[in-house]
Backbone as JSON Lines, residues from 0, in Angstrom:
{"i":0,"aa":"X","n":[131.43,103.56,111.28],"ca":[130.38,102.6,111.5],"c":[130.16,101.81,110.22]}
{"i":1,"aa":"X","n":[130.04,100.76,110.25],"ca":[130.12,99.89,109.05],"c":[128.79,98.8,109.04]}
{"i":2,"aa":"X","n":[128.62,98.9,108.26],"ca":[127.23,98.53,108.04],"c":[126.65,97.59,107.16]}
{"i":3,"aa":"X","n":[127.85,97.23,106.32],"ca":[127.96,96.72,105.21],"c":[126.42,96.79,104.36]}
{"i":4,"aa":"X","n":[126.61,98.1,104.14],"ca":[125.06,97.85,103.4],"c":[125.15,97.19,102.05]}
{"i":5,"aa":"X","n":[125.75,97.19,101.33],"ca":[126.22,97.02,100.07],"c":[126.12,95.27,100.05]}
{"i":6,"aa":"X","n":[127.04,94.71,100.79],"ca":[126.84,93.3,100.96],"c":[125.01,92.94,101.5]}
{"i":7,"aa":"X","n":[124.77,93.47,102.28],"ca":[123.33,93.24,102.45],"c":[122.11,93.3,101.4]}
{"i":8,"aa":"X","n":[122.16,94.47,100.44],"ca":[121.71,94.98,99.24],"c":[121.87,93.66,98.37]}
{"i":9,"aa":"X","n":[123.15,93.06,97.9],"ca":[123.07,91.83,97.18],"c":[122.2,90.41,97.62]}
{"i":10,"aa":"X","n":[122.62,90.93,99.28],"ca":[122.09,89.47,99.47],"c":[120.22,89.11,99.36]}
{"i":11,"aa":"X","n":[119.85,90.57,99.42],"ca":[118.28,90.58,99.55],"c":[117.9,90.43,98.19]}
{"i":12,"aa":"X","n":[118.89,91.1,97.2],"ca":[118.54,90.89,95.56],"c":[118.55,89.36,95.32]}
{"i":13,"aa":"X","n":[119.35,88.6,95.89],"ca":[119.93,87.38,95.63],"c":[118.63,86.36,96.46]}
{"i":14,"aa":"X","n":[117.78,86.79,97.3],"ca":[117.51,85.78,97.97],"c":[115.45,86.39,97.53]}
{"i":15,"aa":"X","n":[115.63,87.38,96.76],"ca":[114.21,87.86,96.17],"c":[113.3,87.33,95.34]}
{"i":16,"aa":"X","n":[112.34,87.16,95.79],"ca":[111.21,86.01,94.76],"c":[111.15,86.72,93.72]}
{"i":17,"aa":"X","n":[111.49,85.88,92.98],"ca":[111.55,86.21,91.14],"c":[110.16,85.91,90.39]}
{"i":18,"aa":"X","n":[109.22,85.25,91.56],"ca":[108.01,85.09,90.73],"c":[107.16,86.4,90.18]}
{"i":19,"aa":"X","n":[106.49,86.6,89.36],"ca":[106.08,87.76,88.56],"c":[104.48,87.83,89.77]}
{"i":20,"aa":"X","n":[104.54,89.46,89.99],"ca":[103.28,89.71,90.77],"c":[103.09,90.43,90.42]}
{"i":21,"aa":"X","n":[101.77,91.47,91.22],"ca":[101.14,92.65,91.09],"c":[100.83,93.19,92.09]}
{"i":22,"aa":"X","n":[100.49,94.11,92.89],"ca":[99.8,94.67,93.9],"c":[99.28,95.82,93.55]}
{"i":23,"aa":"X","n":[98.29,96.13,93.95],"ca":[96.9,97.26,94.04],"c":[97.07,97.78,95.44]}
{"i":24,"aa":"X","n":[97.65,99.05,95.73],"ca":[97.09,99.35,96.98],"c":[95.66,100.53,96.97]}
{"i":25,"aa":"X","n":[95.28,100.88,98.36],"ca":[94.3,101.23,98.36],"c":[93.25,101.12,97.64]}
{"i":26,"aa":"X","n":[92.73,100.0,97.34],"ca":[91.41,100.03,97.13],"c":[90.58,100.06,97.71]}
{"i":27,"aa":"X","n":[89.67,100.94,97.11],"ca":[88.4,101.31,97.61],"c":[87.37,100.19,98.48]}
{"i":28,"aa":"X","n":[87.39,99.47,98.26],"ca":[86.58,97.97,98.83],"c":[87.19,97.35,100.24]}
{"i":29,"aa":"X","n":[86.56,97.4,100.86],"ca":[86.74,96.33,102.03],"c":[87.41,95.17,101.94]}
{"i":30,"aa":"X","n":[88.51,94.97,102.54],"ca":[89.41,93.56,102.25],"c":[88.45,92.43,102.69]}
{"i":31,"aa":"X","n":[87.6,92.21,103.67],"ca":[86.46,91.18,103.53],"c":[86.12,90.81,102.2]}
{"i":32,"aa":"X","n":[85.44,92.19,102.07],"ca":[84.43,91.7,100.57],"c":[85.34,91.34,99.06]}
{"i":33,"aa":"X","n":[86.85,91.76,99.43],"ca":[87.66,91.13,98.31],"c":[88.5,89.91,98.22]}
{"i":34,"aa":"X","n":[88.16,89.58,100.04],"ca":[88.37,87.93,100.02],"c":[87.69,87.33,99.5]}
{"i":35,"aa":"X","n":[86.49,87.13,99.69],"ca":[85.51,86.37,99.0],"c":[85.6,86.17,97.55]}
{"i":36,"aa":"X","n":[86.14,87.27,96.91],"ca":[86.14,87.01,95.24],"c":[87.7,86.16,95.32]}
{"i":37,"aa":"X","n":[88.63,86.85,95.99],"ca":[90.15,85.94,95.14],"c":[89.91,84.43,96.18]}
{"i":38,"aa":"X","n":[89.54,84.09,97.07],"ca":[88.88,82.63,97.02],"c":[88.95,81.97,96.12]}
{"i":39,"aa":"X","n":[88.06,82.44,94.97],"ca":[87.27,82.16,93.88],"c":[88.84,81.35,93.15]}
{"i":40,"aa":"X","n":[89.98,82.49,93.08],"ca":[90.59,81.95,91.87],"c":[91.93,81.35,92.43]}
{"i":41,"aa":"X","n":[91.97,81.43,93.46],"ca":[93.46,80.89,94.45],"c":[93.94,79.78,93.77]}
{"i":42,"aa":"X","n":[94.91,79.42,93.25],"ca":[95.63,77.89,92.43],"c":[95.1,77.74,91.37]}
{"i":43,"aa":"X","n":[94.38,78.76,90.61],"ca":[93.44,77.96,89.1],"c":[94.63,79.53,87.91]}
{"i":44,"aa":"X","n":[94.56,78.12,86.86],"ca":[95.01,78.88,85.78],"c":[94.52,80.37,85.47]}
{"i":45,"aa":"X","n":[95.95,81.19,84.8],"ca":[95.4,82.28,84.63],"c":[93.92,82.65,83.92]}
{"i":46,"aa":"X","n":[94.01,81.82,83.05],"ca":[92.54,81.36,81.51],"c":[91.33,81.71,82.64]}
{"i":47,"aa":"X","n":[91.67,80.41,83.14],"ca":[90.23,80.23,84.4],"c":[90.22,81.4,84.8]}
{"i":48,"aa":"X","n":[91.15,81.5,85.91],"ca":[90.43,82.48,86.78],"c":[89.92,83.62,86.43]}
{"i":49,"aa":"X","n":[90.53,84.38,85.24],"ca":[90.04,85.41,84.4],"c":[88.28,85.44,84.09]}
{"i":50,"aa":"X","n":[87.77,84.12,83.42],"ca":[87.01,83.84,83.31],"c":[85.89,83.37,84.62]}
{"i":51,"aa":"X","n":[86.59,82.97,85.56],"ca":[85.7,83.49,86.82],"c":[85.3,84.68,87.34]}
{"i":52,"aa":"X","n":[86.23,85.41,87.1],"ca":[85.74,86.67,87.64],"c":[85.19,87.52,86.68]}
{"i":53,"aa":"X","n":[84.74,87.41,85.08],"ca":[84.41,87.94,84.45],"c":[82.74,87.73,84.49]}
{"i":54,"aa":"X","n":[82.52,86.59,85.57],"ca":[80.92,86.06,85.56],"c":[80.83,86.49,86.89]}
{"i":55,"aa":"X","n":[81.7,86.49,88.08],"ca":[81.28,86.49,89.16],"c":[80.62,88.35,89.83]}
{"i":56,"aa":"X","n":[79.61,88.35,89.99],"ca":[78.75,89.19,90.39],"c":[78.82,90.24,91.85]}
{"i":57,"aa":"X","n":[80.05,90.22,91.67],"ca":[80.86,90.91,92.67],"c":[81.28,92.4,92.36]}
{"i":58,"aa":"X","n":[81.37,93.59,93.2],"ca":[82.35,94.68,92.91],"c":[83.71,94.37,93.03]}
{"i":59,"aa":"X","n":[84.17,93.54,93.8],"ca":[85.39,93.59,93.85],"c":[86.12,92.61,92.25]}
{"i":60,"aa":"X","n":[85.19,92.18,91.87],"ca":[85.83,90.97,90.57],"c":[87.1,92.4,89.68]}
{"i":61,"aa":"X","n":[86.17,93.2,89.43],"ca":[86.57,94.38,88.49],"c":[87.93,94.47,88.91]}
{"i":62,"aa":"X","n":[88.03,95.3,89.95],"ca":[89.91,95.46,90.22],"c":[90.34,93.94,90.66]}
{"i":63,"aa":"X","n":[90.29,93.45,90.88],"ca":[90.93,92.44,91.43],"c":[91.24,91.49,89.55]}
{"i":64,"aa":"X","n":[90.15,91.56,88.62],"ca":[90.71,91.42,87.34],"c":[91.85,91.62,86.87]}
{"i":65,"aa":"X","n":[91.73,93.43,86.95],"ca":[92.68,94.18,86.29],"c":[94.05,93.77,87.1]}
{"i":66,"aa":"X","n":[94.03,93.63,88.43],"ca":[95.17,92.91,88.53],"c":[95.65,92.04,88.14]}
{"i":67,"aa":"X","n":[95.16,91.23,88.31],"ca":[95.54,89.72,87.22],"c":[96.04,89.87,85.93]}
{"i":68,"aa":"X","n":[95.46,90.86,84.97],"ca":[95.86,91.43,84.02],"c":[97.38,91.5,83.93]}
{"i":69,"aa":"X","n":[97.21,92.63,84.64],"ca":[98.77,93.37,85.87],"c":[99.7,92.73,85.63]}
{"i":70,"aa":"X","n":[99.52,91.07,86.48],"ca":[100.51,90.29,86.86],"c":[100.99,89.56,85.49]}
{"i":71,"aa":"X","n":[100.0,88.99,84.3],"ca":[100.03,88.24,83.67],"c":[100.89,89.36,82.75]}
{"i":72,"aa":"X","n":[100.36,90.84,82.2],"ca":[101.64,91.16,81.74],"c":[103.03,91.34,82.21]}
{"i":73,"aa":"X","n":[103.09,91.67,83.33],"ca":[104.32,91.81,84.09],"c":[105.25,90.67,84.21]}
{"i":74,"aa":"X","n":[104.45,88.87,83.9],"ca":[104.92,88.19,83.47],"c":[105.7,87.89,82.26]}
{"i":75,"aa":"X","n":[104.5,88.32,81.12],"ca":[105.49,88.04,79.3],"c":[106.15,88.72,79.5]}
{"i":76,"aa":"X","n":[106.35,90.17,79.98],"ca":[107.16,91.4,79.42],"c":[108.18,91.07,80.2]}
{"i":77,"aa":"X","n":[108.64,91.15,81.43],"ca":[109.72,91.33,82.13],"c":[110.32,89.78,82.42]}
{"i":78,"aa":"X","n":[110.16,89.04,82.61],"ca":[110.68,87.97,82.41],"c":[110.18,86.69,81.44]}
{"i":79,"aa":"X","n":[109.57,87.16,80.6],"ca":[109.05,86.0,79.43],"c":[108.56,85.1,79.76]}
{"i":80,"aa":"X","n":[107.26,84.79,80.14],"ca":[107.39,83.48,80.66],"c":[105.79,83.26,79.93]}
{"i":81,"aa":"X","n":[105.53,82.47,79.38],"ca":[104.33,82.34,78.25],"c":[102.76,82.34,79.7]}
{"i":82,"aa":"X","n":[102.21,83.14,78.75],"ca":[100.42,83.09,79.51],"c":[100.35,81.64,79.79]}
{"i":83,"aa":"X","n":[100.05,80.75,78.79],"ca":[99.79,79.37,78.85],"c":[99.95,78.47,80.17]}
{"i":84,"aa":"X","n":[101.24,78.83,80.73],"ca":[101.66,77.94,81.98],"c":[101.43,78.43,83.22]}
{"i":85,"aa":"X","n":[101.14,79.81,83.48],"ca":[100.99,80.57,84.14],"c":[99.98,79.91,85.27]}
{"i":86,"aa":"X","n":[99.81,80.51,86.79],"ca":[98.48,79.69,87.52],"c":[98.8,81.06,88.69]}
{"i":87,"aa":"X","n":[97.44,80.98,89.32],"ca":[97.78,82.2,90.36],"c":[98.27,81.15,91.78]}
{"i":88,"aa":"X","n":[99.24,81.32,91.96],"ca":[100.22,80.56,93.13],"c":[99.79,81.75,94.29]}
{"i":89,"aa":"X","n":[99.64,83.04,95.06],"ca":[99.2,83.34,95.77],"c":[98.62,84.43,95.9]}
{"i":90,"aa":"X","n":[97.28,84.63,96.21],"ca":[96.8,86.06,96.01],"c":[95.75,86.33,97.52]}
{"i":91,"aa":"X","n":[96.39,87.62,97.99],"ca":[95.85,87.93,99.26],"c":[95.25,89.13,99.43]}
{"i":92,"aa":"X","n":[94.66,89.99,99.81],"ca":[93.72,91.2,100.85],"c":[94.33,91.36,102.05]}
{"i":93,"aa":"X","n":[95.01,92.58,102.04],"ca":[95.44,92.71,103.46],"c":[94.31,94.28,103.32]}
{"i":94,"aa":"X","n":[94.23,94.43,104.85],"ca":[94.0,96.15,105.14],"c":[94.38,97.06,104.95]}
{"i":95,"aa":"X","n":[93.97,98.23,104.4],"ca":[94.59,99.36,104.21],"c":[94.13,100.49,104.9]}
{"i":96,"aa":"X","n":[94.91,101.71,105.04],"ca":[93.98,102.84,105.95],"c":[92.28,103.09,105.64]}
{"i":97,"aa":"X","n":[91.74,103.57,106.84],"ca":[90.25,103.57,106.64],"c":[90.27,105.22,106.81]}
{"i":98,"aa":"X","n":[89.09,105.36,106.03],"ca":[88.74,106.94,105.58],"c":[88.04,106.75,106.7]}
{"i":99,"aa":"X","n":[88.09,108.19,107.71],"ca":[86.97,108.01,108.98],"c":[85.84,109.27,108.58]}
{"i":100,"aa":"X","n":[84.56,108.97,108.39],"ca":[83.87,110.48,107.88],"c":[82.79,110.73,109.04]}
{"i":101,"aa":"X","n":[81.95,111.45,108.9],"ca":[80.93,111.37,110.26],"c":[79.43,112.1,108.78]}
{"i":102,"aa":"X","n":[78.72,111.73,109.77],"ca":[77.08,111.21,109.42],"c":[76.02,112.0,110.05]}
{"i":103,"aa":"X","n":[75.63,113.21,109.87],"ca":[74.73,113.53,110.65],"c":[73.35,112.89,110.92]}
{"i":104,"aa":"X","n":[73.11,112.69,112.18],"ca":[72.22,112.08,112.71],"c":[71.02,112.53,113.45]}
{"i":105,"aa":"X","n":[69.8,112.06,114.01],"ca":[68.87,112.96,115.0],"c":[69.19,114.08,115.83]}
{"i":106,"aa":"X","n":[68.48,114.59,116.47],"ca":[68.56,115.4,117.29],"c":[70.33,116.01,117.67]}
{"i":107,"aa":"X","n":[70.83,116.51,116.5],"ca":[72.15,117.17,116.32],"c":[73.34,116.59,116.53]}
{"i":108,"aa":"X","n":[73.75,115.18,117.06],"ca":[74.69,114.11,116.83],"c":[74.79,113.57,115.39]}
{"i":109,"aa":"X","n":[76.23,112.98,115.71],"ca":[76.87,112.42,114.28],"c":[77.5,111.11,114.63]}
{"i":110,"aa":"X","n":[77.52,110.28,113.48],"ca":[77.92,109.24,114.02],"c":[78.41,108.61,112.81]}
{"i":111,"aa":"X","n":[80.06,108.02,113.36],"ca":[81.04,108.36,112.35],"c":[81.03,106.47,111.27]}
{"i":112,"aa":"X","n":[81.32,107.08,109.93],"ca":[81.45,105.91,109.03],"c":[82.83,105.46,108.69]}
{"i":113,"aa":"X","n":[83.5,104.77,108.55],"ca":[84.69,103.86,108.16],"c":[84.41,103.31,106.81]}
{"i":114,"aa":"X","n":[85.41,104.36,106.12],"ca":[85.5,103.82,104.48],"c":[86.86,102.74,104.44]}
{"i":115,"aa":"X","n":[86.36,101.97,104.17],"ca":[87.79,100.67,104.32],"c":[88.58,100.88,102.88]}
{"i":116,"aa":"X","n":[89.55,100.71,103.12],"ca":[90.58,100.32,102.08],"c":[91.13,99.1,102.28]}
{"i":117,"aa":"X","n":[92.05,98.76,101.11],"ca":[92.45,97.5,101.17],"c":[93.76,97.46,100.47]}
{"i":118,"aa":"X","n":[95.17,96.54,100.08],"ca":[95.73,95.92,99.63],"c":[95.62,94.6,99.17]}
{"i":119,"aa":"X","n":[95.96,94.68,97.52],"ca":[96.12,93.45,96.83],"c":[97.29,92.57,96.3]}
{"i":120,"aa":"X","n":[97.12,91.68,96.91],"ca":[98.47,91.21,95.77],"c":[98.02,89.82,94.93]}
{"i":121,"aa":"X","n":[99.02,89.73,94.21],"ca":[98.6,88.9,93.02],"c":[100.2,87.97,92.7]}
{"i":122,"aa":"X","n":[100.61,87.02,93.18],"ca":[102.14,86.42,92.98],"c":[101.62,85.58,91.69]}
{"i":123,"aa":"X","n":[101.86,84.82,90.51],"ca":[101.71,83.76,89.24],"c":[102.91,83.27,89.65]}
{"i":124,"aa":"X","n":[102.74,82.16,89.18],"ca":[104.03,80.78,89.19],"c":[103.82,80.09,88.15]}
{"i":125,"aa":"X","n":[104.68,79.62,87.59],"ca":[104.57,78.67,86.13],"c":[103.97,77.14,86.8]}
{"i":126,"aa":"X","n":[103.09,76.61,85.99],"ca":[102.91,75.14,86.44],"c":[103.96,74.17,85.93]}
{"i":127,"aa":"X","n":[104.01,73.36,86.84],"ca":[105.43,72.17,86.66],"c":[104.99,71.13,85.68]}
């Protein structure tokens, strides 16, 4: 059976976004409530957006920072590419598994809570 995995293996290396990212999985926060903050910095320089979220009055600013962090080193170090030009080109919240717990309630019922998790990602692109 032939499968050519080997030829396939190149071609996915070959056809792989080289832009410098980051991802956070499971975080603790609700992917709602961590849309609302990367909103904030979608297409704005790394400088900026850093500085947005260092004012913005959010729980989610905190990790969603440190990602940025993340990405911006993962930028100089692994493929060199100077802070300066840097811009966040795409950053998303997807869902992640939900913790299901239960709640005791009145008269000997429980009634169950959903701890949300989330996925982050963080793609940078050089500005042209």
């Amino acid at each position: 059976m032939a499968t050519r995995s080997r030829e396939k293996a190149e071609m996915r290396r070959e056809n792989a976004d080289k832009r410098p990212r980051a991802i956070a999985r499971y975080v603790r926060i609700s992917s709602r409530k961590i849309k609302v903050v990367i909103d904030l910095i979608r297409g704005k320089s790394v400088n900026e957006a850093l500085a947005i979220l260092q004012f913005t009055p959010k729980a989610a600013s905190e990790p969603v920072a440190k990602l940025l962090n993340s990405a911006i080193a993962n930028a100089e170090n692994n493929l060199d590419i100077s802070r300066d030009v840097l811009y966040v080109a795409e950053v998303f919240a997807n869902q992640g598994p939900t913790l299901k717990r239960f709640r005791p309630r009145a008269q000997g019922r429980a009634s169950r809570i959903k701890k949300r998790t989330s996925h982050i990602t963080v793609i940078l692109d050089q500005a042209k």
